[in-house]
C-alpha positions in Angstrom: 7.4 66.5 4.5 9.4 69.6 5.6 12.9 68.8 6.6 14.1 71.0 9.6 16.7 73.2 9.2 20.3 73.8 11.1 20.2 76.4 13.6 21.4 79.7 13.4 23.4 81.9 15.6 20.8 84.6 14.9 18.1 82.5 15.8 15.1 83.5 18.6 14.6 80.9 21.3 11.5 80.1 22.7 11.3 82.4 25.6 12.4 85.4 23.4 10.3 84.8 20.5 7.2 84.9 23.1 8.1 88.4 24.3 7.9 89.7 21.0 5.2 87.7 19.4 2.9 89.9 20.1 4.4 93.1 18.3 4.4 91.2 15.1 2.0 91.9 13.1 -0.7 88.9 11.9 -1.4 88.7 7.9 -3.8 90.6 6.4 -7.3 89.0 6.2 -8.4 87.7 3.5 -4.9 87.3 1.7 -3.5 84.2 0.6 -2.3 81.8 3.6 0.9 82.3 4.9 3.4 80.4 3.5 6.1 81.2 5.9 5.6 81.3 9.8 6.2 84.9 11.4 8.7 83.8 13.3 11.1 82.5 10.5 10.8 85.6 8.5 12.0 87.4 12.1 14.8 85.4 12.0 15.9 86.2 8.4 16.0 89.5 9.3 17.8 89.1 12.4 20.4 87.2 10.3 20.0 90.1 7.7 21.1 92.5 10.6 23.8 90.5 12.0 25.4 89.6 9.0 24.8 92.4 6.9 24.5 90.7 3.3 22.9 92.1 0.5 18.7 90.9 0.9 19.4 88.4 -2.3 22.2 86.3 -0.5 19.6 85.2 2.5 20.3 81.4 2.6 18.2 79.6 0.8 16.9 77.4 3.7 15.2 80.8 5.5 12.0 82.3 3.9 12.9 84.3 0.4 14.7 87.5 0.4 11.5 89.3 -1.1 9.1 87.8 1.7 11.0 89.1 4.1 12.1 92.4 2.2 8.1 93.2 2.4 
């Protein structure tokens, strides 16, 4: 069971994350499964942009600093 998280400032709503939905790209076929939706790893790095912090001191309830590093 996957317990939702609290809201960011830095998060996309609904009617911006479909504007840009289709510039992200899909995962590689083939791969492993995604683990973490594209749109939560957009908004680690929109929180990594806002905030500026170092990639390691994401919060621990967004996707890991390395996933969205890469």
């Amino acid at each position: 069971m996957m317990v939702e998280r609290r809201p960011y400032p830095t998060d996309l709503p609904d009617a911006e994350w479909e504007m840009i939905a289709d510039l992200v790209p899909a995962p590689w076929p083939g791969g492993r499964p995604p683990v973490h939706s594209r749109r939560e790893i957009i908004i680690a790095l929109a929180y990594w942009l806002q905030t500026g912090c170092a990639w390691r001191l994401l919060p621990h309830d967004l996707p890991p600093w390395q996933t969205v590093y890469h």
